[in-house]
C-alpha positions as CSV (number, residue, x, y, z in Angstrom):
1,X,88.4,86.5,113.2
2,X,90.4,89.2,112.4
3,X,88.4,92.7,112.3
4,X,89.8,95.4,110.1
5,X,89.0,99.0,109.6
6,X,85.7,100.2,107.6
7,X,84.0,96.8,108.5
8,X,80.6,96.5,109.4
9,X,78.9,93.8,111.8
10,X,75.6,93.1,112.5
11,X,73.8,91.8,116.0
12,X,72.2,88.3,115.0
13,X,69.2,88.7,117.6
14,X,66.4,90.6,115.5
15,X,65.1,92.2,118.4
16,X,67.9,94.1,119.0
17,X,69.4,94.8,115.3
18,X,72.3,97.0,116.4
19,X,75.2,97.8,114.0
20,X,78.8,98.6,114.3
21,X,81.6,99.9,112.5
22,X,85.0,99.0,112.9
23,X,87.4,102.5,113.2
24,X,90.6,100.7,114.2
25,X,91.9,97.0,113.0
26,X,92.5,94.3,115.3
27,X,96.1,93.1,116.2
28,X,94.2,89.3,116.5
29,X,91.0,87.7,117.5
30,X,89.3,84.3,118.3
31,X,86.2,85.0,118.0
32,X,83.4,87.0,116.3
33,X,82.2,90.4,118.6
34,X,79.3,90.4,121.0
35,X,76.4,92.8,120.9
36,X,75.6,94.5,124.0
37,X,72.6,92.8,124.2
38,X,74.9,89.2,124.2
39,X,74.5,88.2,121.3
40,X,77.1,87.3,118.3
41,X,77.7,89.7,115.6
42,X,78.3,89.0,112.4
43,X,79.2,90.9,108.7
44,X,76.5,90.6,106.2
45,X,76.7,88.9,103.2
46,X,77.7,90.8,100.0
47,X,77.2,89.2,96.9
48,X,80.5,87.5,95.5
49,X,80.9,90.1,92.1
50,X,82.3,88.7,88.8
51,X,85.3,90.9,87.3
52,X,87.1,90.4,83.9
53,X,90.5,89.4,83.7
54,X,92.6,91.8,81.8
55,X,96.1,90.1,80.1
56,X,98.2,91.2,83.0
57,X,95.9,89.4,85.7
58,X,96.3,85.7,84.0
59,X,99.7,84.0,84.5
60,X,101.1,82.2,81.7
61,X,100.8,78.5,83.0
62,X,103.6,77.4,80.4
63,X,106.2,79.1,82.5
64,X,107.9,75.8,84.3
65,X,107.0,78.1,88.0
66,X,104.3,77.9,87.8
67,X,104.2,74.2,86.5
68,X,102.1,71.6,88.7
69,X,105.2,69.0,88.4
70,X,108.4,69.0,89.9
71,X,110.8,69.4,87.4
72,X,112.5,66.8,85.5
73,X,109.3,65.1,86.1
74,X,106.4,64.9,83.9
């Protein structure tokens, strides 16, 4: 998993409960960070939000590019 700046990750092992912030994104990664204690960290879970779509976020789905057929064929 990719980590990018501003993150935050969590240790999973409630005895320990340590917390890091990322201050410089990773180039690649495999796998999630380890705590210093050994465990895995993870991000906590946000709440997905809901957001209204204004006329310039929705495509207009009769345009032929963005059609689900090839064209020529319906």
């Amino acid at each position: 998993m990719k980590m990018t700046k501003g993150q935050i990750y969590r240790c999973q092992n409630r005895d320990c409960g340590s917390e890091i912030q990322v201050t410089k994104s990773s180039i690649e990664a495999h796998l999630n960070p380890r705590c210093c204690c050994g465990a895995l960290m993870k991000r906590p879970y946000t709440r997905p939000t809901f957001r209204i779509l204004n006329a310039g976020d929705v495509h207009d789905f009769a345009d032929p590019k963005f059609s689900l057929h090839p064209p020529g064929r319906n």
